[in-house]
C-alpha positions as CSV (number, residue, x, y, z in Angstrom):
1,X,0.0,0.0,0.0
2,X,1.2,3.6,-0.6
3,X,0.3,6.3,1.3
4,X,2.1,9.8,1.7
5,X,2.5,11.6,5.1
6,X,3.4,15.0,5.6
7,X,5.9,15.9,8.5
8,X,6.0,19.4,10.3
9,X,9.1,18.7,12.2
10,X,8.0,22.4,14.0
11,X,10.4,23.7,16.8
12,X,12.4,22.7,19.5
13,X,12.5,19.4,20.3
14,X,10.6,18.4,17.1
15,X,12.7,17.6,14.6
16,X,14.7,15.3,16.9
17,X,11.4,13.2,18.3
18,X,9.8,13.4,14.9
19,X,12.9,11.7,13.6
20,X,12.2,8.9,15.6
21,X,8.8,8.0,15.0
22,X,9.3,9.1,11.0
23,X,11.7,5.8,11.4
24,X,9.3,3.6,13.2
25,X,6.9,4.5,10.6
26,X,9.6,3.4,7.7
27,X,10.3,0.1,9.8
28,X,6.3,-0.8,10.0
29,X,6.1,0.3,6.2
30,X,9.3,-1.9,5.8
31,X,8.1,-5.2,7.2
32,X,4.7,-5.2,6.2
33,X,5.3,-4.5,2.1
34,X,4.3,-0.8,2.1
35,X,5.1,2.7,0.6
36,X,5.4,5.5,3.1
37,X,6.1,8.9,1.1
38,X,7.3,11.5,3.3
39,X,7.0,15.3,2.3
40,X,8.6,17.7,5.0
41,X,6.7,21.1,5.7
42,X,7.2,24.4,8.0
43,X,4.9,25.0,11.1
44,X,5.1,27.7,14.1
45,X,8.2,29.3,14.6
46,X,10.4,27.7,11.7
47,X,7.4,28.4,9.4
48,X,7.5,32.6,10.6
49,X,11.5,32.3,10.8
50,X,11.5,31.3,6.7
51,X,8.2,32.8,5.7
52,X,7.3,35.3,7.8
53,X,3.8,33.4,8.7
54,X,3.0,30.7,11.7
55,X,1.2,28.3,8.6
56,X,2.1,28.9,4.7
57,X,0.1,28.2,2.3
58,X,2.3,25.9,1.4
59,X,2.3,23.7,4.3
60,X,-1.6,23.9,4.5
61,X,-1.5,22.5,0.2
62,X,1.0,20.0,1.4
63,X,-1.6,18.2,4.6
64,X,-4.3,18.4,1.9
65,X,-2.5,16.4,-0.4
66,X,-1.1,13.7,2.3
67,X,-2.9,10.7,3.9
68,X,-1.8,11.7,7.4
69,X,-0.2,14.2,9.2
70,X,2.7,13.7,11.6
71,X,3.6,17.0,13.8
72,X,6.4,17.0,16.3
73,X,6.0,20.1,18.3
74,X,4.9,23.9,18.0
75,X,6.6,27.3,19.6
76,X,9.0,28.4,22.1
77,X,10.3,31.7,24.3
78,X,12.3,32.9,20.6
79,X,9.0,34.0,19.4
80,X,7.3,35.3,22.7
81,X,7.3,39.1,21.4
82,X,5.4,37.8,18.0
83,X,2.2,39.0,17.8
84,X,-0.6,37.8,18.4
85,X,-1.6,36.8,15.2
86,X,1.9,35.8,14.3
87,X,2.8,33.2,17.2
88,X,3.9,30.0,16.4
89,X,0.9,28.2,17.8
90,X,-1.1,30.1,15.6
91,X,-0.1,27.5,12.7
92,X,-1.7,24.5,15.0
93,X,-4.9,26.6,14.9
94,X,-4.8,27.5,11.8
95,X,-4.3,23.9,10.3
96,X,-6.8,22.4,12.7
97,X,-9.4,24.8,10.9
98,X,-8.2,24.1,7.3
99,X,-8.2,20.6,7.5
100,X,-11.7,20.7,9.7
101,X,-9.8,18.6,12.6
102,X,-13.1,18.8,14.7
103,X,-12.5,15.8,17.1
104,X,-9.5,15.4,19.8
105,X,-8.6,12.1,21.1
106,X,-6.1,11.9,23.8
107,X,-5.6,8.1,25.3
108,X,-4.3,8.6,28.8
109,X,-2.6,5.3,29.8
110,X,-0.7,4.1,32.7
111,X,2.0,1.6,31.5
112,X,2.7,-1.1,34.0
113,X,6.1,-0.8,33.6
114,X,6.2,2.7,34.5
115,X,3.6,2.5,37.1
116,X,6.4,3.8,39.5
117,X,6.3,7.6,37.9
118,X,2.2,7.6,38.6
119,X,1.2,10.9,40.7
120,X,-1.7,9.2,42.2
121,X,-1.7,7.3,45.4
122,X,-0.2,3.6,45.0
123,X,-3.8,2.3,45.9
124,X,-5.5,4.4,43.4
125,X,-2.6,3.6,40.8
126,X,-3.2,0.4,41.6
127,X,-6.7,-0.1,40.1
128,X,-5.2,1.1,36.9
129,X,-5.6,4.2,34.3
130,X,-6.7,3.5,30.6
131,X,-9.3,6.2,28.9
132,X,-9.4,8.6,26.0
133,X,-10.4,11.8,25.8
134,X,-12.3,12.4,23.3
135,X,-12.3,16.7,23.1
136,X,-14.3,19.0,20.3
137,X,-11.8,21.3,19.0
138,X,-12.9,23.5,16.5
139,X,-16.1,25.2,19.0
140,X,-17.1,26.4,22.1
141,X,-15.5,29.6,23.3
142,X,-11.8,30.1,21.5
143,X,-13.8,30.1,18.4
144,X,-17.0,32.0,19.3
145,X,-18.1,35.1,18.2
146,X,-18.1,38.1,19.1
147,X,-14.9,38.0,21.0
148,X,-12.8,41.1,21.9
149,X,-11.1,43.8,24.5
150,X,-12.2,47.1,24.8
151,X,-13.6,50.0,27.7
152,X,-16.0,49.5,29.5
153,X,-17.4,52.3,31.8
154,X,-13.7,53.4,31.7
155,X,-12.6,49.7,32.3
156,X,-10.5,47.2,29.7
157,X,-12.9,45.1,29.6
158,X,-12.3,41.3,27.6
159,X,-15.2,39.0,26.3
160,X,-15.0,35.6,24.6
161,X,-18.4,33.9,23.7
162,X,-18.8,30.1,24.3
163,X,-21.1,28.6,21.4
164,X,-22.1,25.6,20.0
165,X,-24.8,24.3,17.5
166,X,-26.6,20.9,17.7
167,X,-24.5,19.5,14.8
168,X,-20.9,20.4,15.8
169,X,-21.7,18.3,19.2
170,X,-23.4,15.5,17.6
171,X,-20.7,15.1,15.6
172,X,-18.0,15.0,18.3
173,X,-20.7,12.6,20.4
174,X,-20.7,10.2,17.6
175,X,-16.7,9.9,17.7
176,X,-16.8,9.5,21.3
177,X,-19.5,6.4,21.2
178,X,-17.7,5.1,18.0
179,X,-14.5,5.0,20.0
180,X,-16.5,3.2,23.2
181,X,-17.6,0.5,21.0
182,X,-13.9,-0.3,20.2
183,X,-13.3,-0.2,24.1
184,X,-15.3,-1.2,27.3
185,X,-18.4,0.4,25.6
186,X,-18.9,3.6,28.3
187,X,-19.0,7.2,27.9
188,X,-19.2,9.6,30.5
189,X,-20.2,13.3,28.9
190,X,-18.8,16.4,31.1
191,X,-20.5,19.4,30.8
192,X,-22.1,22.5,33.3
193,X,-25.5,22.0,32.5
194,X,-26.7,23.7,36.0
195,X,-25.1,26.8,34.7
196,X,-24.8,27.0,31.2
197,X,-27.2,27.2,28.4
198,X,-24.4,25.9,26.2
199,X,-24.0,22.5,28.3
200,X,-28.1,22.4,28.6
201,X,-27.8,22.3,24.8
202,X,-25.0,19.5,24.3
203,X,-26.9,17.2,27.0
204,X,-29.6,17.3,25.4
205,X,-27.8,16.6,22.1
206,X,-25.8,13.5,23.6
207,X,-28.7,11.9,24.8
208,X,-30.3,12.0,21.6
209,X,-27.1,10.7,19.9
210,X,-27.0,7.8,22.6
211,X,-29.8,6.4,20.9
212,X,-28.0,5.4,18.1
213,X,-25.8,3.2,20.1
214,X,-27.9,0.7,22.8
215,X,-24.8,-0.4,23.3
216,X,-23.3,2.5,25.0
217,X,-23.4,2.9,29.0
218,X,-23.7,6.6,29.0
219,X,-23.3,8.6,32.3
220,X,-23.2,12.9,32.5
221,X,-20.9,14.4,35.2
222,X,-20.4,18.1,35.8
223,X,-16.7,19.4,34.8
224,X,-15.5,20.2,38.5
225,X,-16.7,16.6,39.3
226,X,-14.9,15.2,36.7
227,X,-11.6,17.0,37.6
228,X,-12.0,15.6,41.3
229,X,-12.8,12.3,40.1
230,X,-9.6,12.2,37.8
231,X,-7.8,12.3,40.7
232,X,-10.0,10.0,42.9
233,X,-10.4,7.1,41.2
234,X,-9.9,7.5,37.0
235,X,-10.3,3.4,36.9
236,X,-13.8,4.2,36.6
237,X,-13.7,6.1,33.2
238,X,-13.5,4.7,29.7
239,X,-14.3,7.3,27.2
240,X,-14.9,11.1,28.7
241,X,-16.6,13.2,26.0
242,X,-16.0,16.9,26.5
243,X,-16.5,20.4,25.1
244,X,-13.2,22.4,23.7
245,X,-12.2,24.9,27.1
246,X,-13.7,21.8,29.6
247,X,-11.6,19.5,27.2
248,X,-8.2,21.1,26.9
249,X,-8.2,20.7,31.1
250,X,-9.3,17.7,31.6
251,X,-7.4,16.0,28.9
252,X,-4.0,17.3,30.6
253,X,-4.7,16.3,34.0
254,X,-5.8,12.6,32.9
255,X,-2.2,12.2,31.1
256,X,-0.6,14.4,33.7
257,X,-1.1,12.1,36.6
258,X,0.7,9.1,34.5
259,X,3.8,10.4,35.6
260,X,5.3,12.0,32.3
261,X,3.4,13.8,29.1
262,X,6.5,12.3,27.4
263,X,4.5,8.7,26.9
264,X,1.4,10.4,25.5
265,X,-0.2,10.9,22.0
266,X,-3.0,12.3,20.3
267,X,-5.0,12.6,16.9
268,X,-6.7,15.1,15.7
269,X,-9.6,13.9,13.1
270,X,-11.8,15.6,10.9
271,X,-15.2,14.4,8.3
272,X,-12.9,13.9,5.7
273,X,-9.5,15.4,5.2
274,X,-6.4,13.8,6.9
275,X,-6.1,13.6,10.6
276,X,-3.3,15.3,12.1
277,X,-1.1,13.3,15.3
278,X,1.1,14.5,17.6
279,X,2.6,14.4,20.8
280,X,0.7,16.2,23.3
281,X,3.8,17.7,25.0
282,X,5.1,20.7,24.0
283,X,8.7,22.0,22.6
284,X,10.9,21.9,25.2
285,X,13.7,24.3,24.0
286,X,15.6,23.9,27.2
287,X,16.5,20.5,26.3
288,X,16.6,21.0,22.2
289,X,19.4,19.3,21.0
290,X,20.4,17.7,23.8
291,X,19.3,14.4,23.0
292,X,17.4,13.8,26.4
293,X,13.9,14.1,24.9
294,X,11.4,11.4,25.0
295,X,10.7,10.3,21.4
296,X,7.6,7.3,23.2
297,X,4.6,10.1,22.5
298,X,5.5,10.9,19.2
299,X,6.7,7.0,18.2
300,X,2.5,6.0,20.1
301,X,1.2,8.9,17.9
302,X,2.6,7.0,14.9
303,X,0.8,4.0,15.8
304,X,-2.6,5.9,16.1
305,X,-1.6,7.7,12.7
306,X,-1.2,3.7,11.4
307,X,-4.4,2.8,13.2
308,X,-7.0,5.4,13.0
309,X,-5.1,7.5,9.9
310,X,-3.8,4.9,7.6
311,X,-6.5,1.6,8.5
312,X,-3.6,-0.3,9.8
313,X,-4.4,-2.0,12.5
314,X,-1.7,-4.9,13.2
315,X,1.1,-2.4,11.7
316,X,-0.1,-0.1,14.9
317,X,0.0,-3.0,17.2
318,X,3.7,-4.1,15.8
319,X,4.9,0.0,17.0
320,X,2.8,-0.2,20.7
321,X,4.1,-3.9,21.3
322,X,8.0,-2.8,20.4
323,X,7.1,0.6,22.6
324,X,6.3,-2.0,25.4
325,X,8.8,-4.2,25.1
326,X,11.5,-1.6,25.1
327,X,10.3,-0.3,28.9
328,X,10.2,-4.1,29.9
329,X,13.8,-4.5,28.9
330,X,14.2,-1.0,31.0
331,X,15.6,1.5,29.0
332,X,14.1,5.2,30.5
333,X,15.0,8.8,29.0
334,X,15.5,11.3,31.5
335,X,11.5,12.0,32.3
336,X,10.7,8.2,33.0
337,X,14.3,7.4,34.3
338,X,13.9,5.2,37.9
339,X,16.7,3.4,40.1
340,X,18.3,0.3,38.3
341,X,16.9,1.5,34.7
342,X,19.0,1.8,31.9
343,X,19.3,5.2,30.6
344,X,19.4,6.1,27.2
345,X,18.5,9.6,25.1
346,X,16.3,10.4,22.3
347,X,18.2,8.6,19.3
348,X,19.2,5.7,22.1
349,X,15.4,5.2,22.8
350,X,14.0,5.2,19.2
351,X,17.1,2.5,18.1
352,X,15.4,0.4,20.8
353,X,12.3,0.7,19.6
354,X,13.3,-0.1,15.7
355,X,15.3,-3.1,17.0
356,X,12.1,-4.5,18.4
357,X,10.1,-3.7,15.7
């Protein structure tokens, strides 16, 4: 099978992690008889370093034309006096919206062979951590209009609007049952329905979707409850199905308290275009170049490009068991290192990977 993929190395760490799981990917492609065409593009602060913009229109024609999209990682302190318009994570916006990326999914995941880095109480670690996020990401109040800062009464004054219509939520609602049916078949929907008309709106939507899938446990939580019971006990969750602002929260606690956002990917997916995956850490200039970053996110979010972006399955599978086996035979970058490990750095921890692949 031939398929073309379109990197966007981006900033600071990267190009070094993307590296990694570009080779990973041309291991899989190697071992199972396929064609992987890789087509490099500019994103965030290398994109407005060489063209003056955060996203090119280049870049934007080069995603169209590719059957996935690997990103390594967007922005960094060099362009903190861009403006507004012009920062580097303008680009991840901008491509989310030109490729209609509507739906987030963010598996949070407690390895057993890192259980030791979990933040949560050994007991509560104990009963285990395995959900996805499933987040809307092109709604709700960074996108709403009107939107603005001005006086007020002689007062700067800001206002954001949080919106949403009945077909951008049943669209995310059907991701987020689709990806329960795959899983242990539960969905809990987080929203502030006791408050806002907006979460009055996409309960009522979500139930109406539920009926599609009988097959669905479907449960409703309120988003401070949700937060607390993160912490509490996340064993109990499967599938958490969530607005954009409640979303982008609640999807970094649940992989914060695994212990390190260096073992954690994501996919962005849209109707029809390509889906765009990622790590969901950020660019960690301190350590660019260095080789002490984690390349596991980024080599994961190459499985879920394989799985949910390409249709491959078992090629996915071949990249999560290597990932696996590679912890078990104890090799740890900096982030995940523990006592007795063997420590490697970036280029170290992606050669282990390939060897097991």
């Amino acid at each position: 099978m031939r398929k073309t993929i379109c990197l966007l190395p981006g900033d600071g760490i990267g190009p070094e992690i993307l590296a990694q799981g570009a080779a990973c990917l041309k291991a899989v492609a190697a071992k199972y008889g396929h064609e992987f065409i890789f087509v490099d593009a500019l994103i965030g602060g290398a994109a407005l370093d060489a063209t003056g913009q955060p996203l090119p229109q280049a870049t934007i024609d080069s995603c169209l034309g590719a059957d996935a999209i690997y990103l390594g990682a967007v922005g960094g302190p060099k362009w903190d006096a861009a403006a507004p318009e012009s920062r580097p994570e303008r680009g991840i916006l901008g491509i989310r919206k030109a490729l209609g990326l509507f739906a987030n999914l963010r598996p949070a995941r407690l390895w057993p062979e890192l259980a030791g880095a979990c933040l949560l109480r050994a007991d509560i670690a104990a009963k285990g951590l395995d959900l996805v996020v499933v987040r809307e990401l092109t709604g709700d109040i960074y996108y709403g209009e009107p939107r603005g800062l001005e006086s007020r009464n002689g007062l700067r004054t800001g206002y954001n609007t949080m919106l949403y219509n009945e077909e951008e939520i049943r669209r995310i609602a059907k991701i987020a049952f689709e990806t329960a049916m795959g899983r242990s078949k539960k969905v809990c929907s987080v929203d502030k329905s006791n408050v806002l008309e907006t979460s009055r709106l996409w309960k009522e939507v979500v139930n109406e979707t539920a009926m599609l899938y009988p097959g669905i446990e479907l449960s409703h939580m309120y988003v401070d409850n949700a937060a607390m019971q993160l912490v509490r006990d996340p064993s109990q969750f499967d599938v958490l199905l969530t607005g954009n602002i409640f979303g982008d929260i609640l999807s970094d606690e649940a992989t914060v308290i695994t212990g390190s956002l260096g073992m954690l990917p994501s996919a962005s997916l849209g109707k029809a275009n390509p889906g765009l995956f990622e790590p969901i850490h950020g660019s960690a200039p301190d350590i660019a170049g260095t080789d002490q970053a984690n390349p596991l996110a980024t080599i994961l979010s190459g499985a879920m490009l394989l799985r949910l972006g390409l249709g491959m399955p078992e090629e996915a599978q071949c990249i999560e068991n290597a990932v696996r086996e590679t912890l078990a035979a104890g090799y740890r970058t900096p982030d995940i290192m523990e006592k007795g490990k063997v420590a490697t750095g970036c280029k170290g921890m992606g050669q282990e990977v390939l060897k097991r692949i």
